[in-house]
C-alpha positions as CSV (number, residue, x, y, z in Angstrom):
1,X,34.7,22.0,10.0
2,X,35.5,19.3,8.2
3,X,32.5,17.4,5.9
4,X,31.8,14.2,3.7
5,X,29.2,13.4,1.1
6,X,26.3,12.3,2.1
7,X,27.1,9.0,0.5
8,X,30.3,8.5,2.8
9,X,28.0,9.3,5.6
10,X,26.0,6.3,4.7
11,X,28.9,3.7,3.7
12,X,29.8,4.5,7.4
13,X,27.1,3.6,9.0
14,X,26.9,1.1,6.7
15,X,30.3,-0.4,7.8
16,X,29.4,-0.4,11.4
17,X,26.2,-2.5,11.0
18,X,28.0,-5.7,11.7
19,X,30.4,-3.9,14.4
20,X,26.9,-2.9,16.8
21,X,25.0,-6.3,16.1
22,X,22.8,-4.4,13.8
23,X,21.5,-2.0,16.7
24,X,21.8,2.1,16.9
25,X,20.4,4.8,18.7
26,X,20.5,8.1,17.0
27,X,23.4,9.2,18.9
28,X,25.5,5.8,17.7
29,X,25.0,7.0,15.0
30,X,26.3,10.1,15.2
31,X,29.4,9.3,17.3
32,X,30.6,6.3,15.1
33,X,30.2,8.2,11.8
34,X,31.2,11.4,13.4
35,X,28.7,13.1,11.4
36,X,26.1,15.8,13.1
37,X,23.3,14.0,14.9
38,X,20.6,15.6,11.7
39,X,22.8,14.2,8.9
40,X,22.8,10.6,11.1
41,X,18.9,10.7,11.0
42,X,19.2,11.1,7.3
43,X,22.1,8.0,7.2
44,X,19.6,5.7,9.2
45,X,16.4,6.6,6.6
46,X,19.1,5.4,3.8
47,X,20.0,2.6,5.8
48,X,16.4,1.7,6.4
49,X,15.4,1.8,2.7
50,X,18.1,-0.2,1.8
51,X,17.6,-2.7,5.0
52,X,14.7,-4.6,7.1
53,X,14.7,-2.9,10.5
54,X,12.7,-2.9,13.5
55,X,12.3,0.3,15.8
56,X,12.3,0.0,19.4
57,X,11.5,2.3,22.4
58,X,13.4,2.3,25.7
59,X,11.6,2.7,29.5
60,X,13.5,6.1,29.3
61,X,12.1,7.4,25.9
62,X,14.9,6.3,23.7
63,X,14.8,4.7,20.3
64,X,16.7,1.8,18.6
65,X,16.8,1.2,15.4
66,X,17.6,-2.7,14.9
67,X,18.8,-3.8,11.7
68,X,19.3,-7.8,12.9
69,X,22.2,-9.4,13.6
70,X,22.6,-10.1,9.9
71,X,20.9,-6.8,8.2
72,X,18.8,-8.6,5.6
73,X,18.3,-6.4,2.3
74,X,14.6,-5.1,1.7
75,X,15.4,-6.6,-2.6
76,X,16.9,-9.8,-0.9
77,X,15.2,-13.1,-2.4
78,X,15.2,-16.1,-0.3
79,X,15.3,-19.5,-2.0
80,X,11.8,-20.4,-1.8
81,X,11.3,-16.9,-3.5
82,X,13.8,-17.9,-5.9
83,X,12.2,-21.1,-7.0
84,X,8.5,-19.3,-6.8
85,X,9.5,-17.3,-9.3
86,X,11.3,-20.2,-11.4
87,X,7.6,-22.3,-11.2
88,X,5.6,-19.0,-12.1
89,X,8.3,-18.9,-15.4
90,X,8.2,-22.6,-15.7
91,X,3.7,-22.1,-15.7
92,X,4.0,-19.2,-17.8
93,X,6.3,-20.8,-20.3
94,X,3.8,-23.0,-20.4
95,X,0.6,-21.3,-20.9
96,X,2.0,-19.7,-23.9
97,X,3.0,-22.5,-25.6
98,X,-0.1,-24.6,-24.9
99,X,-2.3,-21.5,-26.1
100,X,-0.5,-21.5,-29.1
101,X,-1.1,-25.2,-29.4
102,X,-5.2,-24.4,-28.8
103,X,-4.9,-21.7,-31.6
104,X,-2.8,-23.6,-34.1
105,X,-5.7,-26.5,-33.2
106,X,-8.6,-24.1,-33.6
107,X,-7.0,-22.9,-37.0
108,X,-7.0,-26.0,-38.5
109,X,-10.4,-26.3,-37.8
110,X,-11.5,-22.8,-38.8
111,X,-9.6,-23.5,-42.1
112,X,-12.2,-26.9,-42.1
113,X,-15.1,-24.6,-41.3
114,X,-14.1,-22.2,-44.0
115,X,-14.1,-24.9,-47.1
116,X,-17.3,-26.3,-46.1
117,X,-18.8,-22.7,-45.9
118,X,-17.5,-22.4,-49.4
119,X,-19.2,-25.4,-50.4
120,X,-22.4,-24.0,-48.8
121,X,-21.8,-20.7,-50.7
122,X,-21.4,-22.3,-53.8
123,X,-24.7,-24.7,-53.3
124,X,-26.5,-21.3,-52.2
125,X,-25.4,-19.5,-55.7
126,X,-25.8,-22.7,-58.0
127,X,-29.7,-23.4,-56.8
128,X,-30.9,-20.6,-55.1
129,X,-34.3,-18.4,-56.2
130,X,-35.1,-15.1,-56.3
131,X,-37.3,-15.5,-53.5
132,X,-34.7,-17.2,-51.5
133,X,-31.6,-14.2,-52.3
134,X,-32.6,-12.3,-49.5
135,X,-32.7,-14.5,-46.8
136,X,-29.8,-16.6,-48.3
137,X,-27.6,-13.5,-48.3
138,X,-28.9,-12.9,-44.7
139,X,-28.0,-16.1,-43.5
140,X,-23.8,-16.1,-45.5
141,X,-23.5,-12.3,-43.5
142,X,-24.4,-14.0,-40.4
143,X,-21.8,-17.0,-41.1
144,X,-19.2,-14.6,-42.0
145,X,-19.5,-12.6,-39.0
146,X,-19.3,-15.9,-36.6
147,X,-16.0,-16.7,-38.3
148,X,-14.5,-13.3,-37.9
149,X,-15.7,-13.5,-34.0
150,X,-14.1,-16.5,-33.6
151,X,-10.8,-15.9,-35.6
152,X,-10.2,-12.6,-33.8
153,X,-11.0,-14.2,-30.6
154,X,-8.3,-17.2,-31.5
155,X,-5.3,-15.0,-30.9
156,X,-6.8,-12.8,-28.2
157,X,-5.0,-14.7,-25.5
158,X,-5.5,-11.9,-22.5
159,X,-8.7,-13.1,-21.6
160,X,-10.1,-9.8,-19.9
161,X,-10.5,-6.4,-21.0
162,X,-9.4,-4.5,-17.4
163,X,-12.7,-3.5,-15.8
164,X,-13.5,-5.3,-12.9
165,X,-16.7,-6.2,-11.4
166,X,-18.1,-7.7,-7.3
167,X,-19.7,-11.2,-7.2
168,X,-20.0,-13.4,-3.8
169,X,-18.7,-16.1,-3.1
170,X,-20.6,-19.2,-1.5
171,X,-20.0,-17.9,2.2
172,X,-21.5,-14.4,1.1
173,X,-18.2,-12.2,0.9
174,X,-17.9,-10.1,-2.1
175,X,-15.1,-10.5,-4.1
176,X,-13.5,-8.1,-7.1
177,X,-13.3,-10.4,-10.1
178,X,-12.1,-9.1,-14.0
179,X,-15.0,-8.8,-16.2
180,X,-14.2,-11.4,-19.3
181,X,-14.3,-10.6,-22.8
182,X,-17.5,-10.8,-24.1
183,X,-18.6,-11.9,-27.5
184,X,-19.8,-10.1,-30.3
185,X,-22.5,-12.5,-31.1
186,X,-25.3,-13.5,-28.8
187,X,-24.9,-11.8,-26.1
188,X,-28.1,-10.6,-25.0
189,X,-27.7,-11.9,-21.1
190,X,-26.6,-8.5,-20.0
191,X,-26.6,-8.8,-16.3
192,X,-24.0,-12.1,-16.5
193,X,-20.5,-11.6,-17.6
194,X,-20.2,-15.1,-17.1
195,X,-22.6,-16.0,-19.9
196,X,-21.7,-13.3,-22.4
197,X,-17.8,-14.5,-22.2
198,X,-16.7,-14.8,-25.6
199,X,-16.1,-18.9,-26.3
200,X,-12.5,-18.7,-26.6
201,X,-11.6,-16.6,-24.2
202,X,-14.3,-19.8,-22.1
203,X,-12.0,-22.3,-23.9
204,X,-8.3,-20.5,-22.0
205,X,-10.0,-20.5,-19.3
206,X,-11.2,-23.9,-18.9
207,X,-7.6,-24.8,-19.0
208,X,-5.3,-22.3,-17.2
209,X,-8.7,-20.7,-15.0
210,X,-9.3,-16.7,-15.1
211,X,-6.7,-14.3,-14.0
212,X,-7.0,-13.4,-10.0
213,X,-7.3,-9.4,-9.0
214,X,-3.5,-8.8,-7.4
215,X,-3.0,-5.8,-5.9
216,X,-0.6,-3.5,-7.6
217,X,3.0,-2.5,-7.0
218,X,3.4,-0.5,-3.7
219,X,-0.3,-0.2,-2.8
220,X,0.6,-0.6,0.5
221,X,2.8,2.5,0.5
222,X,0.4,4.8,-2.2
223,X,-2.6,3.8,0.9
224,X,0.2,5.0,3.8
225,X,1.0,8.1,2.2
226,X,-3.0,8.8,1.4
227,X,-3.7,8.3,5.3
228,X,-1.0,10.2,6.6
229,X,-1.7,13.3,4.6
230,X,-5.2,12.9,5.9
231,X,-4.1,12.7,9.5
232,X,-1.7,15.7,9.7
233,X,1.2,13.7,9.2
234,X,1.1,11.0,11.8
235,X,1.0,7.3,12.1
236,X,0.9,4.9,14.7
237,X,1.6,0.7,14.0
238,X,-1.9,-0.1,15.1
239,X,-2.6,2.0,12.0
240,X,-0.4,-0.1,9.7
241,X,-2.0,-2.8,11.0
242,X,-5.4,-1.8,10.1
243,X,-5.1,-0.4,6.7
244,X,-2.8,-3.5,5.9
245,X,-3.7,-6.4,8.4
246,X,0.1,-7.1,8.6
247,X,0.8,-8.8,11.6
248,X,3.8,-6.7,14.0
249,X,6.9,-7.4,12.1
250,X,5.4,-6.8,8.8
251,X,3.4,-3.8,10.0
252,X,7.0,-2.3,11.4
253,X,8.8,-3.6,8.2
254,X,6.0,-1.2,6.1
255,X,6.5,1.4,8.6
256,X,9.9,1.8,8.3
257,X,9.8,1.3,4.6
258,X,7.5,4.3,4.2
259,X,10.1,6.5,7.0
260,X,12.7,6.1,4.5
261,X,10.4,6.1,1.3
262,X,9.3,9.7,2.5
263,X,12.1,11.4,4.0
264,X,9.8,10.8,7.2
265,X,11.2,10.2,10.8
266,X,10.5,8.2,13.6
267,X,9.2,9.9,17.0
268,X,8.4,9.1,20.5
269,X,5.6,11.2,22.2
270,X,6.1,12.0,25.5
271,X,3.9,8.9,26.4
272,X,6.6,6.4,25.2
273,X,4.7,5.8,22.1
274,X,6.5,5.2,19.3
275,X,4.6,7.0,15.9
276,X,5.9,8.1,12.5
277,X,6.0,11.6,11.6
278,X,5.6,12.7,7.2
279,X,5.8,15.7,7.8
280,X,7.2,16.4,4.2
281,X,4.2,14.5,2.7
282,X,1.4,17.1,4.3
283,X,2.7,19.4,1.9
284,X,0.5,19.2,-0.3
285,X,-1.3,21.4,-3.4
286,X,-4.0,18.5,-4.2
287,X,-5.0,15.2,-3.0
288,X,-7.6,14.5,-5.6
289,X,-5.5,11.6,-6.9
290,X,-3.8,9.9,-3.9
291,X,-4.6,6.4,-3.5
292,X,-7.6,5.3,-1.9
293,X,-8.0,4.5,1.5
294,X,-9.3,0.9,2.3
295,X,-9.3,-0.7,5.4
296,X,-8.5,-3.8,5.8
297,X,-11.4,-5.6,6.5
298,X,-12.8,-3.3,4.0
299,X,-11.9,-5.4,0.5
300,X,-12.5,-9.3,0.7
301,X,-10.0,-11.4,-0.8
302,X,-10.7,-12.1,-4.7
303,X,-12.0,-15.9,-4.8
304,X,-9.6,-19.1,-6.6
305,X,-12.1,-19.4,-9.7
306,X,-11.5,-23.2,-11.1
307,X,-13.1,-21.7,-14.8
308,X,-14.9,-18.8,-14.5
309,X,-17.4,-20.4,-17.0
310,X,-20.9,-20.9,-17.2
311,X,-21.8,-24.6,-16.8
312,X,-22.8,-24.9,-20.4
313,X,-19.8,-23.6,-21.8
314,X,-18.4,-25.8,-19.5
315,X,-20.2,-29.0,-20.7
316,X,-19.4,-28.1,-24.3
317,X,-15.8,-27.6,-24.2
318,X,-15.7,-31.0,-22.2
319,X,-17.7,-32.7,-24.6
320,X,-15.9,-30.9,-27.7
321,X,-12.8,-32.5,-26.3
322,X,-13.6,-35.5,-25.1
323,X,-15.3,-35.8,-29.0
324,X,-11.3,-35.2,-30.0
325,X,-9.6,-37.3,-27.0
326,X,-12.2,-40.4,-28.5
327,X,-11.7,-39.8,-32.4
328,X,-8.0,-39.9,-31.6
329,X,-7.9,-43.0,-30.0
330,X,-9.8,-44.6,-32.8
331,X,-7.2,-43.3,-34.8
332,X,-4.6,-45.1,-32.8
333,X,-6.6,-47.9,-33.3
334,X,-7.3,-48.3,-37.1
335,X,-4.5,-46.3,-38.6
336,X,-3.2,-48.8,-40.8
337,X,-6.5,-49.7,-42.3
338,X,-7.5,-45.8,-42.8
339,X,-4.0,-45.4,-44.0
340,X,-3.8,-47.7,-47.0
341,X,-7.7,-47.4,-47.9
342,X,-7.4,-43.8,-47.9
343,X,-4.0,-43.7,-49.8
344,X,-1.9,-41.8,-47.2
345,X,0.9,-43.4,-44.8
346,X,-0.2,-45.0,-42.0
347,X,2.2,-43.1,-40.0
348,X,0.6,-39.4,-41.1
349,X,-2.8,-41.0,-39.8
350,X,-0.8,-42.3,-36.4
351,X,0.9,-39.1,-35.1
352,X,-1.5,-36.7,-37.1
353,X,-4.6,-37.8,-35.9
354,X,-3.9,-40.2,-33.4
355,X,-0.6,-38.9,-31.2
356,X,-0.5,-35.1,-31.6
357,X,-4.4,-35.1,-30.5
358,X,-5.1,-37.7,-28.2
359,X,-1.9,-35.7,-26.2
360,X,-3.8,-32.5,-26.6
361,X,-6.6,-33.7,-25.7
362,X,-5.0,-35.5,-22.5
363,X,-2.9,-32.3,-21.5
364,X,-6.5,-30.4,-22.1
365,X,-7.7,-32.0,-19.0
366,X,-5.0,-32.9,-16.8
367,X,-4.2,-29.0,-16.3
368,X,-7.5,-28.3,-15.0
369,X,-7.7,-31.3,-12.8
370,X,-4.7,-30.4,-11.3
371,X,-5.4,-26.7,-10.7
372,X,-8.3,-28.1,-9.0
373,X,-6.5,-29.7,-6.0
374,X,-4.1,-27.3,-6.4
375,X,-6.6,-24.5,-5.1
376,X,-8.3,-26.6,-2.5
377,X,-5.6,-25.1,0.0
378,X,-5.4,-21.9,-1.4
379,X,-9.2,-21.6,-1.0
380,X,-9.3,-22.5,2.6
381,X,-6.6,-20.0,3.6
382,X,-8.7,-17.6,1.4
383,X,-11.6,-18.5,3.3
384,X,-9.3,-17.7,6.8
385,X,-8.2,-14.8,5.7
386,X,-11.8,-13.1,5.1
387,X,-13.2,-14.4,8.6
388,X,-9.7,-12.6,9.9
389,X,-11.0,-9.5,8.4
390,X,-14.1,-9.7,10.0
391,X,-12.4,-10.3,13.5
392,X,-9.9,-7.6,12.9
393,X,-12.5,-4.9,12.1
394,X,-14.4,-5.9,15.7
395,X,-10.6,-5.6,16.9
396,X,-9.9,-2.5,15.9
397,X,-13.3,-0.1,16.3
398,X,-14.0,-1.9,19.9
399,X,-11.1,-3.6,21.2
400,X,-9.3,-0.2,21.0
401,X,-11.8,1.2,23.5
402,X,-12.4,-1.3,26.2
403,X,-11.9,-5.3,26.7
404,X,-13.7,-8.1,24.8
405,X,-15.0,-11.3,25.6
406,X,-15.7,-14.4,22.7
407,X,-19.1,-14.1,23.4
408,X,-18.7,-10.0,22.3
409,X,-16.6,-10.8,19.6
410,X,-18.7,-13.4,18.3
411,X,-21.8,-10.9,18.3
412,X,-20.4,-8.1,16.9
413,X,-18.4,-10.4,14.0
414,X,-22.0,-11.6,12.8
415,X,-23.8,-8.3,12.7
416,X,-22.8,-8.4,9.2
417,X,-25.3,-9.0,6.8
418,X,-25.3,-11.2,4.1
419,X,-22.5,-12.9,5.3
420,X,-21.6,-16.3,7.0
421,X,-22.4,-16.9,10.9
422,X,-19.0,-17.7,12.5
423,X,-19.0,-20.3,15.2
424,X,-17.1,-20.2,18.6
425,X,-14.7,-22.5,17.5
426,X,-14.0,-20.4,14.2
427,X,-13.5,-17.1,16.1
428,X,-11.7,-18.4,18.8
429,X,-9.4,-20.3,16.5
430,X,-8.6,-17.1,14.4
431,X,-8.3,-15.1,18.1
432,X,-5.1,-17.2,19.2
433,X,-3.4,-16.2,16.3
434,X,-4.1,-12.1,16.3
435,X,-3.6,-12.1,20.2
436,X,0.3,-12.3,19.0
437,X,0.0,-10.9,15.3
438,X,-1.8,-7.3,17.0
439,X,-0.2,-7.4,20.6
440,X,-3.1,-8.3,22.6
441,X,-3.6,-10.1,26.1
442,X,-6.0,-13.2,26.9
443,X,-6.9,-13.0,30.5
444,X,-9.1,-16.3,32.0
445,X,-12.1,-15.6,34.0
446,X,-13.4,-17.7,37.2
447,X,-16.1,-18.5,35.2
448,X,-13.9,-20.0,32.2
449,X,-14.2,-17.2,29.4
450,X,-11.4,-15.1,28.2
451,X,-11.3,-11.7,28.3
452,X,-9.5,-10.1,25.1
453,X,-7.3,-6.9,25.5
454,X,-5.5,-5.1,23.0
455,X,-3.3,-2.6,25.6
456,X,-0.6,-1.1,22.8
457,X,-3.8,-0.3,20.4
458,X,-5.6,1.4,22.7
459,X,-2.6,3.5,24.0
460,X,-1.7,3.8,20.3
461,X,-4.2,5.2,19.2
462,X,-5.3,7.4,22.1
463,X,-2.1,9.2,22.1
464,X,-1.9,9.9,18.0
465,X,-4.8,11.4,18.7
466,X,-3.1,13.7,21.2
467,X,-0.6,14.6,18.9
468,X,-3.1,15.3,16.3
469,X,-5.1,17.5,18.0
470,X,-2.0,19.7,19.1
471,X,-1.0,19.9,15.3
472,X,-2.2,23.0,13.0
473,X,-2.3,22.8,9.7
474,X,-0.2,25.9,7.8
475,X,-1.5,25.1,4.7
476,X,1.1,26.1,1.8
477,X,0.1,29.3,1.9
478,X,-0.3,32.6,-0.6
479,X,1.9,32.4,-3.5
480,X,4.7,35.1,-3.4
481,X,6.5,34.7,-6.7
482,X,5.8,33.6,-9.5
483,X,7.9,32.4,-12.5
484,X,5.1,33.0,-15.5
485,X,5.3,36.4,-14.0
């Protein structure tokens, strides 16, 4: 019997792709490859990591994997990604060199502070008394140790220290948000972050806003593997759906991701339901550190923060600034008189205190006026998003049992406590779009209300189930050798 690498096997299949318009059942597979049907199944998990593809299921049981017409690849950028990513380099490039600009400003100033401390010092030795030493030496510790807080603080750019922390937003939903740096001087507010943030740390902020809570790399597929080996091994896409709230051809994108990811494989029950089997990933010694499992509706979107600032570290950063945008112009003004009475070029007085400043100063503000329309959008699809979580939950723990109704819906979406009360309008507004993101049916009633149901959930999940209950679990069982001894 003749056989290839597992590799040729793969640049086989991978030659056919165009040849079959993208679309192969495991037997294709096999017979255009010539390669046994198990060694196929492996070819199509390569093909899948490497490749978008959708799964389908025949009448009869069959099941096709679809790689498009034009197989798209899974590291493929499109050229709206492309130029994303060239305006996040562009804003980065940015933020560093304008926080450079704010710490070579704030320098300058601290080298200011420093000589008139000096002078202070000097005062303090020349005429102070006995009964003045201790207080006076007191009062220079304190000084000194405000200078060193706000030196170290001027080239601390990363504004938060990692730990993370929940506040609510204005329509009730709690939000994770990064705990800021706090100062080591007066900071006796323990209970608000917000007020114990250290000034500079206030002063980035104010410019280029707080960083946002992302979610990191492959959390998607660390939450998949954590559920599955909770489950016995099985998945259905109602499942993706609710751990992810992808809509279908993102939930099937995941799914086959992970089937390739895991060495998993795609199964139809005898129901025609369509589920994918990780088998390999059940084998497990420990699960004390898999990923944790959260539900979509579970974790509320983080909130676009403008500052993250107090309003009085707000007000004095604007009026600190506005202070410099003002002196600046005056120097624009009068430099040639404050030139030649002070002795210096005129020009030194122009760009030194009038151009390089007054430019700060404008750049100072303009960023954050801008972010703020720029988030106005962002904020209201945030804002979406949540109340979709809140439908979605309702969705999933009822619709998946029987038919809904707005009215039902409505009800069950504003049990929630301490949350917003959604109108009609809102649900029913976020219902036509997840009656085609989750596969669901409206059905009008002679009375004029819709009925909501959610057939391929229901039969989704009542049949993984099924297969759930007819699985055992081996276990890995007793240890029979041993290499320590």
């Amino acid at each position: 019997m003749e056989n290839i690498s597992a590799e040729k096997q793969i640049e086989l299949l991978e030659q056919n792709l165009h040849k079959v318009k993208g679309k192969f059942t495991l037997a294709d597979a096999s017979a255009i490859t010539g390669v046994p049907i198990e060694y196929a199944r492996e070819a199509l998990n390569a093909l899948m990591s490497k490749y978008f593809c959708h799964l389908q299921v025949t009448e009869n049981g069959d099941l096709i994997y679809d790689f498009g017409t034009s197989p798209m690849r899974r590291d493929a950028k499109t050229f709206a990604e492309y130029l994303k990513d060239f305006q996040n380099f562009l804003w980065k490039a940015f933020k560093i060199f304008f926080k450079a600009w704010i710490a070579i400003t704030l320098v300058v100033y601290f080298i200011i502070f420093v000589l008139i401390l000096s002078a202070i010092i000097i005062g303090l030795v020349a005429g102070g008394e006995k009964d003045n030493k201790k207080s006076s030496s007191k009062g220079t510790a304190d000084l000194f140790r405000l200078i060193s807080d706000i030196f170290y603080a001027i080239f601390r750019w990363q504004t938060i220290p990692g730990s993370t922390y929940y506040e609510r937003d204005r329509y009730g939903y709690p939000y994770k948000t990064y705990k800021p740096q706090e100062s080591s001087l007066f900071s006796n507010k323990k209970n608000n972050p917000k007020a114990n943030k250290n000034f500079i740390s206030a002063v980035y902020d104010f410019v280029f806003g707080p960083p946002r809570p992302e979610a990191e790399p492959l959390a998607n597929q660390k939450e998949v593997a954590a559920y599955a080996r909770k489950n016995k091994g099985v998945m259905v896409l109602s499942e993706f759906k609710a751990l992810t709230g992808f809509d279908n051809e993102q939930a099937e994108n995941l799914m086959t991701d992970c089937i390739a990811r895991y060495n998993g494989s795609a199964e139809i029950s005898p129901n025609a339901v369509l589920y994918a089997d990780f088998y390999e990933l059940t084998r497990s010694q420990t699960q004390a550190e898999d990923a944790p499992i959260i539900f979509y509706w579970d974790e509320y979107e983080p909130e676009y923060v403008l500052t993250g600032n107090t309003v009085g570290k707000n007000t004095w950063i604007a009026f600190m600034n506005s202070f410099n945008l003002l002196f600046a112009l005056l120097m624009l003004r009068g430099y040639q008189d404050i030139g030649n009475n002070m002795g210096i070029s005129p020009d030194i007085i122009y760009y030194g205190l009038g151009v390089v400043p007054l430019a700060f100063s404008i750049i100072f503000f303009a960023v954050p006026i801008f972010r703020y329309f720029a988030l106005i959008p962002k904020k209201i699809q945030r804002h979406q998003n949540n109340i979709r979580k809140r439908i979605a939950k309702v969705i999933y723990q009822i619709g998946s049992k029987r038919d809904l109704s707005i009215d039902e819906i409505i009800a069950e979406t504003n049990k929630a406590e301490g949350l917003e009360k959604l109108s009609k309008t809102q649900v029913e507004k976020i219902m036509n779009r997840m009656i085609i993101d989750w596969g669901g049916e409206a059905s009008p009633q002679n009375n004029g209300t819709l009925i909501y149901s959610f057939p391929q959930m229901k039969t989704e999940l009542q049949e993984i189930q099924q297969i759930r209950l007819k699985r055992t679990d081996e276990g890995l069982g007793k240890i029979y050798f041993d290499t320590n001894n």
